[in-house]
C-alpha positions in Angstrom: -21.0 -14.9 22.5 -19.6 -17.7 24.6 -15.8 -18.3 24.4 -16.2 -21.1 22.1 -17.8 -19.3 19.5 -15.9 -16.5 19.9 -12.5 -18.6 19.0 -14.3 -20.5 16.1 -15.3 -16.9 14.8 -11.6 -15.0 15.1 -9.8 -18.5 14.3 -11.8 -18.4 10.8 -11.6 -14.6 9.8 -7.2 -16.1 10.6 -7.4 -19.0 8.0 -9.7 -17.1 5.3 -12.7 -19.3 5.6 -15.0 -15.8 6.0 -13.2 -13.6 3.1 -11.0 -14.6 -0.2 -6.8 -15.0 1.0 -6.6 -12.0 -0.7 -9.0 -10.0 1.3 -7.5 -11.9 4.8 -3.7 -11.2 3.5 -4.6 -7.5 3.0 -6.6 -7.3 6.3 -3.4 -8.7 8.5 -0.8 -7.0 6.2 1.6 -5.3 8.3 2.3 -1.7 7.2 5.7 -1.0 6.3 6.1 1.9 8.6 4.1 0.5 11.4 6.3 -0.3 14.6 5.0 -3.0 17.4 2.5 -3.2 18.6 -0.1 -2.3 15.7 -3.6 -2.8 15.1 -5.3 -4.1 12.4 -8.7 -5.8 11.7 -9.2 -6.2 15.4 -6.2 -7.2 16.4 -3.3 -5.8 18.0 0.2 -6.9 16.5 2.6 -8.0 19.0 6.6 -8.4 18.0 6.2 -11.7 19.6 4.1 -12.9 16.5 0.6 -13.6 18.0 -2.5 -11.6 18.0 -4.0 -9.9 21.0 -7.7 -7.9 21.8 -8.8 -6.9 24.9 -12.7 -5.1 25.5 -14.7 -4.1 28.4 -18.3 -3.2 28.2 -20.4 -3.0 31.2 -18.4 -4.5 33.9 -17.2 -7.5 31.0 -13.6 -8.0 30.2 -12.7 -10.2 27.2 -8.9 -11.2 26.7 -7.9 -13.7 23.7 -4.3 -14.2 22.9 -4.2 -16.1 19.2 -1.6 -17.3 16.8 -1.8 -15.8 13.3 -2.3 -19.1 11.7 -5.9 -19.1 14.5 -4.8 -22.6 15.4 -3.7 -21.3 18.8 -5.3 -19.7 21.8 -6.3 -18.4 24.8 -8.9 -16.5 25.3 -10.3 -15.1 28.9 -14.0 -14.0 29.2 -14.9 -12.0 32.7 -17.4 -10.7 34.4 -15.2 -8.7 36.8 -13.1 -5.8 35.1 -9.6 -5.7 36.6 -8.1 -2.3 35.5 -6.6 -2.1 38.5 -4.7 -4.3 38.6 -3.9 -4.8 34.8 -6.7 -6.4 33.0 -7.0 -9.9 32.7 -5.0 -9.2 29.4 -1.6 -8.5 30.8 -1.5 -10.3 33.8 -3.3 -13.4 32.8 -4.0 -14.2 29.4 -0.6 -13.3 27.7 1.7 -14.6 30.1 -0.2 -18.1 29.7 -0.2 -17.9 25.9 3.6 -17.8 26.4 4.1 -20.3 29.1 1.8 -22.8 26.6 3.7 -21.9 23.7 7.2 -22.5 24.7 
C-alpha cells in the first residue's frame, strides 16, 4: 500500500466512515486504568494526544504519526530499517509531527 492509501485508509477508520461512531468511539476508547502510552485498534496512545504505529516486515519500516480527528499526519514508508539508530519512528516521524503541529 502506498503512503497515500495508507493515510486515506487510517484517516477514515479516525472519522467513522468504515464502522458506526459507536463502534469507532469504543475502538479508541481509552481504558480507565490504562496509563500512556496504550494501544488500541492499531494505534499506540501517546499523552501528547496523537496516534502513533510503527512495523517492519522484511527489511520495510512504516512510521505514521496521526491526529485523532485523522485530519493530520505524517507518515514515513522505508525500505531501509533503522533499529539502530531508533527507527524512523522516533527519530524522524514524531519529532516532525511536532515541529508541524506547533
Amino acid at each position: 500500500m502506498n503512503g497515500r492509501d495508507l493515510y486515506y485508509l487510517l484517516a477514515a477508520f479516525l472519522q467513522s466512515k468504515l464502522l458506526t461512531p459507536s463502534l469507532t468511539a469504543t475502538l479508541y476508547h481509552k481504558p480507565p486504568t490504562a496509563a500512556f502510552p496504550y494501544y488500541s485498534a492499531t494505534f499506540y496512545h501517546l499523552q501528547s494526544g496523537v496516534y502513533h504505529l510503527h512495523g517492519t516486515q522484511l527489511g520495510d519500516e512504516t512510521s505514521v504519526t496521526i491526529s485523532p480527528d485523522g485530519q493530520q499526519a505524517v507518515l514515513v514508508q522505508s525500505n531501509v530499517t533503522a533499529y539502530t539508530k531508533g527507527g524512523v519512528n522516533y527519530t524522524f516521524d514524531l519529532p516532525l509531527f511536532a515541529a508541524l503541529n506547533k
